[in-house]
PDB file of N, CA, C and O in Angstrom:
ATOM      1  N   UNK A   1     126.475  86.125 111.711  1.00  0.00           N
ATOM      2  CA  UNK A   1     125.550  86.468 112.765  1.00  0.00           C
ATOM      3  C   UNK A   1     124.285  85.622 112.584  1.00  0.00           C
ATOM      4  O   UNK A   1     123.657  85.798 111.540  1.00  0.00           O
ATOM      5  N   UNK A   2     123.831  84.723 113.474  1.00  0.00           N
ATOM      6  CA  UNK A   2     122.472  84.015 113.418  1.00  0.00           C
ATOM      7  C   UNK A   2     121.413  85.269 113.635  1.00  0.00           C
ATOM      8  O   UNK A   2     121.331  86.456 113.951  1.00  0.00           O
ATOM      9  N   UNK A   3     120.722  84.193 113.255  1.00  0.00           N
ATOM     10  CA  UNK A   3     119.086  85.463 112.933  1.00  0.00           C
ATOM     11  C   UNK A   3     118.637  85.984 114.252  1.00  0.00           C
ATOM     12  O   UNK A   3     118.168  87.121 114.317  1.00  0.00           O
ATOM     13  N   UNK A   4     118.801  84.857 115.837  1.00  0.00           N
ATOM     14  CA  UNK A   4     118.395  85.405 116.883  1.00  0.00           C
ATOM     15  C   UNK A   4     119.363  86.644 117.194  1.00  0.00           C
ATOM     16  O   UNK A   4     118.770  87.580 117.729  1.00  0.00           O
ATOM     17  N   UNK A   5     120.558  86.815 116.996  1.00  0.00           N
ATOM     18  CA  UNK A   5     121.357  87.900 116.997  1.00  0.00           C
ATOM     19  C   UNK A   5     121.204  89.086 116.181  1.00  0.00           C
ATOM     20  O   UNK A   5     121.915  90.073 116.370  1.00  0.00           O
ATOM     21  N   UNK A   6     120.224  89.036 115.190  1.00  0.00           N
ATOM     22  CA  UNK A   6     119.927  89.820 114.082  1.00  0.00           C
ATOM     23  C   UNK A   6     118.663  90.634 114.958  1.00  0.00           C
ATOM     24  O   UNK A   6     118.634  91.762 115.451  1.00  0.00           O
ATOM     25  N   UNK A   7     117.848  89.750 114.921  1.00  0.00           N
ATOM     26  CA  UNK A   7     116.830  89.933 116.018  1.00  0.00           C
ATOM     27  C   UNK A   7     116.972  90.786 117.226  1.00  0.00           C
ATOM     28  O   UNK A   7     116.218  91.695 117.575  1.00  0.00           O
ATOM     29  N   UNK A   8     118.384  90.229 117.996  1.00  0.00           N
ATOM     30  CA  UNK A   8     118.330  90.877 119.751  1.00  0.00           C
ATOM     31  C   UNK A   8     118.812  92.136 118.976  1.00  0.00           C
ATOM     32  O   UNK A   8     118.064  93.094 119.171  1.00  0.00           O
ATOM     33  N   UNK A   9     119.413  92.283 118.501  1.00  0.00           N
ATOM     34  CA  UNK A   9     120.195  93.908 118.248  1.00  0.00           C
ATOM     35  C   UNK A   9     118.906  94.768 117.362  1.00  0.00           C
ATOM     36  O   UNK A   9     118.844  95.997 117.364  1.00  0.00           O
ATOM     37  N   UNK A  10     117.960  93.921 116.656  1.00  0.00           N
ATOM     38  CA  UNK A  10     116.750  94.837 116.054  1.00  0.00           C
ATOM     39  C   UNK A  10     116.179  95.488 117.330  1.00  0.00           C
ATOM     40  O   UNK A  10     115.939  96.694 117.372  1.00  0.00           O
ATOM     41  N   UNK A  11     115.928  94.496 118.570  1.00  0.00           N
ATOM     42  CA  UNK A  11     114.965  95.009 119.180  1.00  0.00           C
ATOM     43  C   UNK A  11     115.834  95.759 120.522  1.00  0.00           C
ATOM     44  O   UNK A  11     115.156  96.431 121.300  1.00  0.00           O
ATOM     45  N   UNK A  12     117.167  95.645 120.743  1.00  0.00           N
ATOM     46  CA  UNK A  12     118.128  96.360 121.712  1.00  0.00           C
ATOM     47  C   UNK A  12     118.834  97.038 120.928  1.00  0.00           C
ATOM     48  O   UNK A  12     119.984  96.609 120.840  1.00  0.00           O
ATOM     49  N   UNK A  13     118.582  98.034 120.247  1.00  0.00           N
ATOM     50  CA  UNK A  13     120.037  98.736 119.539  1.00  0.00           C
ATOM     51  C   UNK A  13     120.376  99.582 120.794  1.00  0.00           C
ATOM     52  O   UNK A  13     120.896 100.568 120.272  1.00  0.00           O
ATOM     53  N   UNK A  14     120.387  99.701 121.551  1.00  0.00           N
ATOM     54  CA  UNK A  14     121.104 100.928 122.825  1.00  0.00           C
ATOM     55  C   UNK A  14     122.015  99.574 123.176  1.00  0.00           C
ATOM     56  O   UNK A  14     122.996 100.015 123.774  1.00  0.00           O
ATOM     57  N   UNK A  15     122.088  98.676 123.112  1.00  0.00           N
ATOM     58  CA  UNK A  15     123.048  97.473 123.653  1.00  0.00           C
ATOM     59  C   UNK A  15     123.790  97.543 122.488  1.00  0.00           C
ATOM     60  O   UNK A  15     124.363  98.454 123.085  1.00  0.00           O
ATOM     61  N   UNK A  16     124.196  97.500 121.708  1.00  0.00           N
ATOM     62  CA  UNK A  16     124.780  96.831 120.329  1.00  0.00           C
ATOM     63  C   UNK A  16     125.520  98.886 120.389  1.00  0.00           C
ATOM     64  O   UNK A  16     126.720  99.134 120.275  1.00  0.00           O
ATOM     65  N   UNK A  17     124.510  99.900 120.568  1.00  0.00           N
ATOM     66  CA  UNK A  17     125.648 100.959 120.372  1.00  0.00           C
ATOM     67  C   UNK A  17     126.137 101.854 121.778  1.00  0.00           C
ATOM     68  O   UNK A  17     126.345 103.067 121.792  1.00  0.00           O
ATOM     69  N   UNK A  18     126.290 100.682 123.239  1.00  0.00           N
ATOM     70  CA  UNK A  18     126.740 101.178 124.067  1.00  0.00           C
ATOM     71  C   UNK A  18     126.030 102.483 124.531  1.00  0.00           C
ATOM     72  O   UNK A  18     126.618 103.560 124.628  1.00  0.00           O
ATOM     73  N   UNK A  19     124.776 102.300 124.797  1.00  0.00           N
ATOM     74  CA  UNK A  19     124.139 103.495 125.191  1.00  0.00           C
ATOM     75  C   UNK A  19     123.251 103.398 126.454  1.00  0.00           C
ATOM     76  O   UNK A  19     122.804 102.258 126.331  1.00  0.00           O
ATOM     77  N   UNK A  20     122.882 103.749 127.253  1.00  0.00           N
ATOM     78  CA  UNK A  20     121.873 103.487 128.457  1.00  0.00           C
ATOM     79  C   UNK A  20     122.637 102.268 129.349  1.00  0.00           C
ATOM     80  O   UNK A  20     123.769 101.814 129.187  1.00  0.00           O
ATOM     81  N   UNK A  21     121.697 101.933 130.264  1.00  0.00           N
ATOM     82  CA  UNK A  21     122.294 101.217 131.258  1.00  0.00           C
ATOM     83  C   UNK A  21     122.855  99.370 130.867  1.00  0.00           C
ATOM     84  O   UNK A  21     122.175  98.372 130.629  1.00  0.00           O
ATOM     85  N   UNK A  22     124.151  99.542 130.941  1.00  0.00           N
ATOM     86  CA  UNK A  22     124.436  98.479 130.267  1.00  0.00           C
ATOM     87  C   UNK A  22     124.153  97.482 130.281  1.00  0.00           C
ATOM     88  O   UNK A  22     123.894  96.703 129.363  1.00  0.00           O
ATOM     89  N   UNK A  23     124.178  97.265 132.329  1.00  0.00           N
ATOM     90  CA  UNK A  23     123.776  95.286 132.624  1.00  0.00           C
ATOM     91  C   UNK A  23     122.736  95.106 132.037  1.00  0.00           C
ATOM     92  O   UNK A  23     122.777  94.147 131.266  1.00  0.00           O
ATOM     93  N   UNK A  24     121.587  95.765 132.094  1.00  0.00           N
ATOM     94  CA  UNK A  24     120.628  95.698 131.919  1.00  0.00           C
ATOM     95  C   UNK A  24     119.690  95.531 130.225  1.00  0.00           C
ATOM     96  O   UNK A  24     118.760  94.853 129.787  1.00  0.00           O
ATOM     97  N   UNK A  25     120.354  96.295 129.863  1.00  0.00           N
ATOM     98  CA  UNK A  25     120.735  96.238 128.328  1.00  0.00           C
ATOM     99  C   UNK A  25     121.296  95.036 127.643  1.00  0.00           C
ATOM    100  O   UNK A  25     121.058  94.608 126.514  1.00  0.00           O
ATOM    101  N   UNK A  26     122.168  94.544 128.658  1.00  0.00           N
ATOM    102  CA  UNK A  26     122.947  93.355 127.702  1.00  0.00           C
ATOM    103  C   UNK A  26     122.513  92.194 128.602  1.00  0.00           C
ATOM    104  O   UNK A  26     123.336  91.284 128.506  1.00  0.00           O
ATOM    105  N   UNK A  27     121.621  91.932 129.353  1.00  0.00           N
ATOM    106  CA  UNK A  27     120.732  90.949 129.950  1.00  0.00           C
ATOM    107  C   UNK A  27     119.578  90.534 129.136  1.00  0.00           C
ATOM    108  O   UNK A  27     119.111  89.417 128.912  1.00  0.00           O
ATOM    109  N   UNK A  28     119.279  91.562 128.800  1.00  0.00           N
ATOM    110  CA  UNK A  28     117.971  92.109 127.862  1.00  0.00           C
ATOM    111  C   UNK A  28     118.181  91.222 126.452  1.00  0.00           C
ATOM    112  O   UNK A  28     117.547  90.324 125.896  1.00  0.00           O
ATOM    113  N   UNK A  29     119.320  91.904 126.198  1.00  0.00           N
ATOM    114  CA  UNK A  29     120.028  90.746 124.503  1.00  0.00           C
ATOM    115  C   UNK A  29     120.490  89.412 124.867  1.00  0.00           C
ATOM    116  O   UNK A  29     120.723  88.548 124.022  1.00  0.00           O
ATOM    117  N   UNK A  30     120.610  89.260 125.989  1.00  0.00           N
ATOM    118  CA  UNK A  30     120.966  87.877 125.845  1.00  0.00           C
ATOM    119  C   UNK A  30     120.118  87.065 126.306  1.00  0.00           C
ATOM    120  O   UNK A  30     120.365  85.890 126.033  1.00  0.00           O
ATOM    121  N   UNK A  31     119.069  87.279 126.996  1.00  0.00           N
ATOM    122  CA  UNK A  31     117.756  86.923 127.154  1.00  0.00           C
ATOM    123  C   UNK A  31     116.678  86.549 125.953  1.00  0.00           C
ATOM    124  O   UNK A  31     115.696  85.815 125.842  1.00  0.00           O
ATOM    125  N   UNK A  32     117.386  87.428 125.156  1.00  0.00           N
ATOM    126  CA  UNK A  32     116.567  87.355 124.310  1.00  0.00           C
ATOM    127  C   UNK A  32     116.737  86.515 123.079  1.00  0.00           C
ATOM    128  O   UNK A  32     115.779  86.020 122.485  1.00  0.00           O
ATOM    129  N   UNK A  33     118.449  86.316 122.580  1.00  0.00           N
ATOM    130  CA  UNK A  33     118.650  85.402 122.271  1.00  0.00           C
ATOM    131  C   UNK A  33     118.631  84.102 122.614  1.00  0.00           C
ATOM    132  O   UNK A  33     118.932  83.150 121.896  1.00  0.00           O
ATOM    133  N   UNK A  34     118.172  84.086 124.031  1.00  0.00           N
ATOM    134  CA  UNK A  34     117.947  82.228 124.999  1.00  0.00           C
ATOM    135  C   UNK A  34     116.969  82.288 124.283  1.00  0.00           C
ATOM    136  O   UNK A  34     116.893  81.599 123.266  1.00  0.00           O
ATOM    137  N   UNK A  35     116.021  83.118 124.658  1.00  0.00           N
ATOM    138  CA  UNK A  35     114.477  83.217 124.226  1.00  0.00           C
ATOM    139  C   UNK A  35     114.544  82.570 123.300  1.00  0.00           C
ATOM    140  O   UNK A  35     114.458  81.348 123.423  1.00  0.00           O
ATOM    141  N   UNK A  36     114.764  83.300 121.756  1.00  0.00           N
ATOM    142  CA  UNK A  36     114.792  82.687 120.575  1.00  0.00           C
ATOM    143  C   UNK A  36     114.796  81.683 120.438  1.00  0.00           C
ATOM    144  O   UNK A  36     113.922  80.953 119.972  1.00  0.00           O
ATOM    145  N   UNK A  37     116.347  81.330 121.037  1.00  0.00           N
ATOM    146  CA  UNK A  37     116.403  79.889 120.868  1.00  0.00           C
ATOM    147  C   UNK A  37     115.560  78.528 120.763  1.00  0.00           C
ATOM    148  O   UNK A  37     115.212  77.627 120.000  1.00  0.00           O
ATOM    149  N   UNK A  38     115.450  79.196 122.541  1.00  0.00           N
ATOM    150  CA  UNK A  38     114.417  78.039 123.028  1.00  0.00           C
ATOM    151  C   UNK A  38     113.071  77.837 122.281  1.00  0.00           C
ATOM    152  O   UNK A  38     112.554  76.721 122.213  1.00  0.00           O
ATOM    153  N   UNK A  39     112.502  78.965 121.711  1.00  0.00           N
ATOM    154  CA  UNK A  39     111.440  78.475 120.941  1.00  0.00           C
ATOM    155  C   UNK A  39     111.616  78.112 119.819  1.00  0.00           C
ATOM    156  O   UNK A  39     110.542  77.787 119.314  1.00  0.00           O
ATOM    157  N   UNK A  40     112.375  78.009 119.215  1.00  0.00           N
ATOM    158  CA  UNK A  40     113.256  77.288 117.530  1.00  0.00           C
ATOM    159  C   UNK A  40     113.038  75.710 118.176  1.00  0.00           C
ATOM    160  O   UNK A  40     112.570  74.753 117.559  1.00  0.00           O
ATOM    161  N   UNK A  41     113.522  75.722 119.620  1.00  0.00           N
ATOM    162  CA  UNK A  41     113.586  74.093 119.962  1.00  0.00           C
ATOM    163  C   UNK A  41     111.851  73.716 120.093  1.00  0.00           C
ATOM    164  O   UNK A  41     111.417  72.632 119.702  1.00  0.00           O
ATOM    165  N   UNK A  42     111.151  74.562 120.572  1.00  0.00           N
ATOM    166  CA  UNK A  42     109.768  74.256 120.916  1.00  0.00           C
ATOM    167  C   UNK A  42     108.992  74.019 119.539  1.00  0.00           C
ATOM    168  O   UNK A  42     107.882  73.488 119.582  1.00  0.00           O
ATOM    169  N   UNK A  43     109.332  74.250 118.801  1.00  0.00           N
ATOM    170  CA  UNK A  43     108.917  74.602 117.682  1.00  0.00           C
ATOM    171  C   UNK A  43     109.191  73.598 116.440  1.00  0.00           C
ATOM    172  O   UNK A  43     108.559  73.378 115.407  1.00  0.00           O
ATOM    173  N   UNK A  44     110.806  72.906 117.153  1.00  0.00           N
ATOM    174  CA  UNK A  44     110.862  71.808 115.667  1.00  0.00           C
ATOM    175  C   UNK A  44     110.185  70.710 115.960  1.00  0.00           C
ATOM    176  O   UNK A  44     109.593  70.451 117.008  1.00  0.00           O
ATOM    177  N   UNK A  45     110.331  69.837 114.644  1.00  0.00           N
ATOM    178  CA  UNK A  45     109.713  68.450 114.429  1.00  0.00           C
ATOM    179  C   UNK A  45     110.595  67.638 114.855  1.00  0.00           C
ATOM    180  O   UNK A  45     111.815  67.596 114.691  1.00  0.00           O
ATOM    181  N   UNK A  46     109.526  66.681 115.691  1.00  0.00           N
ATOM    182  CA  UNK A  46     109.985  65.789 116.544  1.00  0.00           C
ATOM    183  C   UNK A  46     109.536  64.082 115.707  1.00  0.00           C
ATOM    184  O   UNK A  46     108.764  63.899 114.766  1.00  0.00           O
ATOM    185  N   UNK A  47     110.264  63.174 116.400  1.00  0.00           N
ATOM    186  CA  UNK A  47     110.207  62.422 114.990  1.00  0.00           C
ATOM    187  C   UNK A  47     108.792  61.452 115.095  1.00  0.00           C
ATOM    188  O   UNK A  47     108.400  60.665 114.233  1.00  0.00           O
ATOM    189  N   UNK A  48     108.103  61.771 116.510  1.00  0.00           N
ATOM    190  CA  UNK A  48     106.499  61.862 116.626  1.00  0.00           C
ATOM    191  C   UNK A  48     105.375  62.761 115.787  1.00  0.00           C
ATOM    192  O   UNK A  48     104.198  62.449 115.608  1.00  0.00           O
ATOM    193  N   UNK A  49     106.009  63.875 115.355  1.00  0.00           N
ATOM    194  CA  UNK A  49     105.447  64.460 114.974  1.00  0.00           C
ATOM    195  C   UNK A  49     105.328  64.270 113.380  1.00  0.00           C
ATOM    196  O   UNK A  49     104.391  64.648 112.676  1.00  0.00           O
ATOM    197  N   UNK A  50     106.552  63.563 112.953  1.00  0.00           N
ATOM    198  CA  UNK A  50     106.786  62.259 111.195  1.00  0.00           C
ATOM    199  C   UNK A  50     106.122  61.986 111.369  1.00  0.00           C
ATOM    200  O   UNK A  50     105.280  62.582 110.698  1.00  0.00           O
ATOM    201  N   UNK A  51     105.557  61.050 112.183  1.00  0.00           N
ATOM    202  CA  UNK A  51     104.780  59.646 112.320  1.00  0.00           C
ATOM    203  C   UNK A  51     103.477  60.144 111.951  1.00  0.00           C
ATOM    204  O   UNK A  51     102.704  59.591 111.168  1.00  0.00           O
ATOM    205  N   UNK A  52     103.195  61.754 112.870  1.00  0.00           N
ATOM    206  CA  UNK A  52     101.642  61.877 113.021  1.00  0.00           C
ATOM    207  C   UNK A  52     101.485  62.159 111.597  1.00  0.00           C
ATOM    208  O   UNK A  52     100.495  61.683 111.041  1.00  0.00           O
ATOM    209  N   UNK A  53     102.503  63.022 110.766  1.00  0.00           N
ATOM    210  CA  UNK A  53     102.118  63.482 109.559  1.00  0.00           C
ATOM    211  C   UNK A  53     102.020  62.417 108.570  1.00  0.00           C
ATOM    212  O   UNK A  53     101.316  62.528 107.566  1.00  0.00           O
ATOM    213  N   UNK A  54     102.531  61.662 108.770  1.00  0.00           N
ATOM    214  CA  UNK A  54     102.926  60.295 107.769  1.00  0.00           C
ATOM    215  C   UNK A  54     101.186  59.860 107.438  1.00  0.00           C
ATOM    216  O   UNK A  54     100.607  59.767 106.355  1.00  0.00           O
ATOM    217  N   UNK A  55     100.575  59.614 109.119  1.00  0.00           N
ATOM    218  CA  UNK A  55      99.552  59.185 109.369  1.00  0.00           C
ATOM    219  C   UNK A  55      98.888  59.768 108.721  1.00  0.00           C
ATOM    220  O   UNK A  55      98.346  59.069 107.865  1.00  0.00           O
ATOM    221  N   UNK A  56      98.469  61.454 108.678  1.00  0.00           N
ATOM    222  CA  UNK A  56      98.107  62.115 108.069  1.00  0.00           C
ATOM    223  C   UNK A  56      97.751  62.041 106.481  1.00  0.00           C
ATOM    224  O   UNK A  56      96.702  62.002 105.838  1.00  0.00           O
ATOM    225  N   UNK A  57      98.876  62.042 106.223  1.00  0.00           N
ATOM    226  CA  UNK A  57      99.072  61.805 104.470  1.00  0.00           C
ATOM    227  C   UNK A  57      98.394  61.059 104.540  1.00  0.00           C
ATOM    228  O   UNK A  57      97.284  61.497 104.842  1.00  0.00           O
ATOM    229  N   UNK A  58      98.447  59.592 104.363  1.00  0.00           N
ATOM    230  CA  UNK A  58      97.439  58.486 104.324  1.00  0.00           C
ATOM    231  C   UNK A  58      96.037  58.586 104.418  1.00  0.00           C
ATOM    232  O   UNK A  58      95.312  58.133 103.533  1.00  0.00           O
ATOM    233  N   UNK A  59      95.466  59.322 105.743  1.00  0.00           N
ATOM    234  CA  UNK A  59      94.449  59.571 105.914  1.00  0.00           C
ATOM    235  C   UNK A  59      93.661  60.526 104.786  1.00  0.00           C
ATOM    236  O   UNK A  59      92.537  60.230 104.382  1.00  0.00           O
ATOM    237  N   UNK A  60      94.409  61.738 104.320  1.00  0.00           N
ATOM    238  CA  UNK A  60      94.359  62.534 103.749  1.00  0.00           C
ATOM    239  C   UNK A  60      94.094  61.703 102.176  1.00  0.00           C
ATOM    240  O   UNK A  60      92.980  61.986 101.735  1.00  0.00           O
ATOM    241  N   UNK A  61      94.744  60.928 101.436  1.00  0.00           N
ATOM    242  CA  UNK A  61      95.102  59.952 100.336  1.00  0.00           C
ATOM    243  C   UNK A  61      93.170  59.573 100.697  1.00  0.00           C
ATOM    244  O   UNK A  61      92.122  59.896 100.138  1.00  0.00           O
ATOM    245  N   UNK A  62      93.469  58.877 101.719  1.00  0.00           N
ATOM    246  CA  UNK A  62      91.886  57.867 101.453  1.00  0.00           C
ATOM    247  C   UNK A  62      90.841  58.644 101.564  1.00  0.00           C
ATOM    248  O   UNK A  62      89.807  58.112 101.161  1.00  0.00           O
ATOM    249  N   UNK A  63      90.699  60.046 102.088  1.00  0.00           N
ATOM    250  CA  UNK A  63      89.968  60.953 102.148  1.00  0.00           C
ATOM    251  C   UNK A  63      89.380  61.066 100.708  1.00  0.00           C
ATOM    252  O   UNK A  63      88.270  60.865 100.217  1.00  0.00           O
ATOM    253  N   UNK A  64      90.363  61.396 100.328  1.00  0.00           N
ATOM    254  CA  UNK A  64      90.240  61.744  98.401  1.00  0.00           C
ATOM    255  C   UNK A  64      91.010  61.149  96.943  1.00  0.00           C
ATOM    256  O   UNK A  64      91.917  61.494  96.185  1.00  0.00           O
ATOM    257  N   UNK A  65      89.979  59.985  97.096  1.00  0.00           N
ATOM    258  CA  UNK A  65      90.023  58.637  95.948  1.00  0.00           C
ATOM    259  C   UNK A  65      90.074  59.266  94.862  1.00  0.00           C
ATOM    260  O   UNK A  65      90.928  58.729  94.156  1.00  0.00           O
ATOM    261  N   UNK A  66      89.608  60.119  94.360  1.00  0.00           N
ATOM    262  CA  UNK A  66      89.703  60.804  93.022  1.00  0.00           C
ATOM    263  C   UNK A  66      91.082  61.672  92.977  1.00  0.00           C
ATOM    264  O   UNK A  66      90.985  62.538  92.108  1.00  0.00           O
ATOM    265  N   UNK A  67      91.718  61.687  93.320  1.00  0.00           N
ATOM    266  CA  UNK A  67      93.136  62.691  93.772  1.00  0.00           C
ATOM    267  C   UNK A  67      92.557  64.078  94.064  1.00  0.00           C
ATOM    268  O   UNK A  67      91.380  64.435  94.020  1.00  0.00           O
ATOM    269  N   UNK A  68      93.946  64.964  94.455  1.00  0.00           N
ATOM    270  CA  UNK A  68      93.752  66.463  94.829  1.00  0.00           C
ATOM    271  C   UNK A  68      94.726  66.661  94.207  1.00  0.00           C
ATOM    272  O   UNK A  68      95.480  65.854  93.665  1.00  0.00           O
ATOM    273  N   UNK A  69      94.776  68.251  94.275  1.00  0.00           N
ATOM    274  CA  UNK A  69      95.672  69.211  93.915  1.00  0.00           C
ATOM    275  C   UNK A  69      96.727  69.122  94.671  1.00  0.00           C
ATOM    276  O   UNK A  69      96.600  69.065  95.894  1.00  0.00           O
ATOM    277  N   UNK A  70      97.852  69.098  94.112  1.00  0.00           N
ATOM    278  CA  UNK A  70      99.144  69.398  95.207  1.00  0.00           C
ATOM    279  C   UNK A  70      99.008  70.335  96.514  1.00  0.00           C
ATOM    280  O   UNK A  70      99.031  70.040  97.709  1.00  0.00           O
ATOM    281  N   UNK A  71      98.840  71.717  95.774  1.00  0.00           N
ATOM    282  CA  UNK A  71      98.818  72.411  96.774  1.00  0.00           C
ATOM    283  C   UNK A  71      97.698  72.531  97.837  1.00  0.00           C
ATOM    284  O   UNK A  71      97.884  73.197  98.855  1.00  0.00           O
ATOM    285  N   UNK A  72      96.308  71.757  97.549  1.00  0.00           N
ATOM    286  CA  UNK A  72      95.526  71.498  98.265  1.00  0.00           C
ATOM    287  C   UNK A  72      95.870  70.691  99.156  1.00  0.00           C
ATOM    288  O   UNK A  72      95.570  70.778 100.346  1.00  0.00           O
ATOM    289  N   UNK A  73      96.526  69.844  98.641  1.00  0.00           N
ATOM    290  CA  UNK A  73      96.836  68.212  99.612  1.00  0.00           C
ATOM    291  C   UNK A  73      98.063  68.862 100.532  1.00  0.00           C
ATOM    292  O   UNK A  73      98.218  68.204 101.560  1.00  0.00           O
ATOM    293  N   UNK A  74      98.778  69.752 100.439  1.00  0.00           N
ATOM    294  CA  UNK A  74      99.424  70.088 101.229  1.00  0.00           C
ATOM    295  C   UNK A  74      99.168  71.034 102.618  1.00  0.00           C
ATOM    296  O   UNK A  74      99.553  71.060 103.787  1.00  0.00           O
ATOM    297  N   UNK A  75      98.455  71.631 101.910  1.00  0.00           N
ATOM    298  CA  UNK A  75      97.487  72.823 102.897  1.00  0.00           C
ATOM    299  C   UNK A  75      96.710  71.855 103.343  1.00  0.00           C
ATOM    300  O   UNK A  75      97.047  71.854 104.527  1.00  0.00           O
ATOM    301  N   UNK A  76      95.516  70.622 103.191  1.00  0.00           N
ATOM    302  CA  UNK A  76      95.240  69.693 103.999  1.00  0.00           C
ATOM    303  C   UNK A  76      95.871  69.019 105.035  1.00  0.00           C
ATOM    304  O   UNK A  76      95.408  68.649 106.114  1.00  0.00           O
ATOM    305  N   UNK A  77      96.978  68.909 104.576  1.00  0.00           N
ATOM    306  CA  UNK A  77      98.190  68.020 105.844  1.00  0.00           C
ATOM    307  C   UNK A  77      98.634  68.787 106.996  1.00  0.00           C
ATOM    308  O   UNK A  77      98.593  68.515 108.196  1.00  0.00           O
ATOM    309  N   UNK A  78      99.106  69.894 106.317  1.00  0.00           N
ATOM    310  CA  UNK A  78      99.133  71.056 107.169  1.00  0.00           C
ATOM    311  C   UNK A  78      98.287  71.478 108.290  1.00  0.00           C
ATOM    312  O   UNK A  78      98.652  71.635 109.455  1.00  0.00           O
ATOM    313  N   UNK A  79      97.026  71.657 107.766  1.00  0.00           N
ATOM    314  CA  UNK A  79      95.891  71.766 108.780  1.00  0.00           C
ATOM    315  C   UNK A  79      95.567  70.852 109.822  1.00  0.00           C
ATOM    316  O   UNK A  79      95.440  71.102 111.021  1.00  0.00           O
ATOM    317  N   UNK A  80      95.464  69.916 109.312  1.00  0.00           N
ATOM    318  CA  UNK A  80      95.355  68.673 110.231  1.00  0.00           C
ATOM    319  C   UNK A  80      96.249  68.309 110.808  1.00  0.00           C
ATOM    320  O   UNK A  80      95.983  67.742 111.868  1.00  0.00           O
ATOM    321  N   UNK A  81      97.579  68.429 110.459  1.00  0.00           N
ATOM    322  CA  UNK A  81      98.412  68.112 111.582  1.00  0.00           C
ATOM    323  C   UNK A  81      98.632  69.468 112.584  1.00  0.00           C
ATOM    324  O   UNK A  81      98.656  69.308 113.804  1.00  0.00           O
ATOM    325  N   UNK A  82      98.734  70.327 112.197  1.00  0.00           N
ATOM    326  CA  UNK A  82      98.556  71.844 113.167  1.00  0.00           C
ATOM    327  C   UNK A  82      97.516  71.418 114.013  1.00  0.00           C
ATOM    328  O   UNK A  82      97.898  71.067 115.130  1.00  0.00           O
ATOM    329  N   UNK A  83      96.071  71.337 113.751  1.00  0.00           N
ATOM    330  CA  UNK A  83      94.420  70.935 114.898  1.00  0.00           C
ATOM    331  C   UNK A  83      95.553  69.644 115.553  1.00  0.00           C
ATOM    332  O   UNK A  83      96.182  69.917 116.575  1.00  0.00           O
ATOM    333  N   UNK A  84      95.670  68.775 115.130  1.00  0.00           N
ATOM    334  CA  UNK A  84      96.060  67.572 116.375  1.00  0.00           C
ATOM    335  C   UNK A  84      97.066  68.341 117.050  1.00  0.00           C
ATOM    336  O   UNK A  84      97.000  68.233 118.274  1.00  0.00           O
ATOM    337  N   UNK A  85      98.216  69.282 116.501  1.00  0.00           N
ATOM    338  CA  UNK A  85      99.375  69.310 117.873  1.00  0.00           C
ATOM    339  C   UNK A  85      98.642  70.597 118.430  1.00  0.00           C
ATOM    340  O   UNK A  85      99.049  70.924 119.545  1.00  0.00           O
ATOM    341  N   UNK A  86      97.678  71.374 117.912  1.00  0.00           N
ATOM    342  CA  UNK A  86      96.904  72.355 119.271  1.00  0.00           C
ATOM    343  C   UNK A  86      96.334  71.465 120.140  1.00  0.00           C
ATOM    344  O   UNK A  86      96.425  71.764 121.331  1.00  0.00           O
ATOM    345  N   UNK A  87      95.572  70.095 119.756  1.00  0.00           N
ATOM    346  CA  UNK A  87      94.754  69.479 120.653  1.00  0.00           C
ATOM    347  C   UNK A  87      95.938  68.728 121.696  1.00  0.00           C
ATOM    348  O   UNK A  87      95.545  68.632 122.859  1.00  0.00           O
ATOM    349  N   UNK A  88      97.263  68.213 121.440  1.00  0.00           N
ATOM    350  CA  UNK A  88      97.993  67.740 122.167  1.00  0.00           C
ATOM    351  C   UNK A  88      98.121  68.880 122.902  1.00  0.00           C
ATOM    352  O   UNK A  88      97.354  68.904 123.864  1.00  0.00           O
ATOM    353  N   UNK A  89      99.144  70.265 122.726  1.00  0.00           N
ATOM    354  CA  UNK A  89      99.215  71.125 123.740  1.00  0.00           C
ATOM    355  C   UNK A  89      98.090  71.935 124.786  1.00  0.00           C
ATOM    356  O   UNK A  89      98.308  72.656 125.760  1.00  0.00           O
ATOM    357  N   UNK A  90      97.199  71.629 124.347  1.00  0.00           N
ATOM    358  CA  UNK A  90      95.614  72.117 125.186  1.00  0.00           C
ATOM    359  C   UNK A  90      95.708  71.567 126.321  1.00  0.00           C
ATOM    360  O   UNK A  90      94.802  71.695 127.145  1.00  0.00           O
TER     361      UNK A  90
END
């Protein structure tokens, strides 16, 4: 069972145990698994979105000549590439 199916039946159990009005019920779950879907697709990395991070890193590198912390430098990349793809979708 994929997770969006894990999901539609968390949030429809009267569909999954044949209870209440069915079309409607099982429109509901399968709606909801499109749903899912489609935002898994909205959501992955696109190979523009490599590039921007790539860019990133680099930028991030010359930012801080003395090095960083791993987990700093990661949570940096992170951030900054998250602010640019809010400023693209704005």
């Amino acid at each position: 069972m994929s997770k969006a199916e894990e999901r539609a039946q968390a949030a429809y159990p009267a569909w999954k145990n044949g209870i209440g009005d069915e079309f409607s019920s099982h429109s509901a779950y399968y709606g909801f698994i499109e749903g899912y879907h489609q935002a898994e697709e909205d959501l992955a990395l696109t190979w523009e979105d490599i590039n921007r991070i790539e860019i990133i890193i680099k930028d991030v590198y010359r930012d801080y000549p003395h090095g960083i912390e791993v987990k700093q430098f990661g949570m940096e990349v992170l951030n900054r590439f998250n602010k640019q793809k809010r400023k693209k979708n704005d």
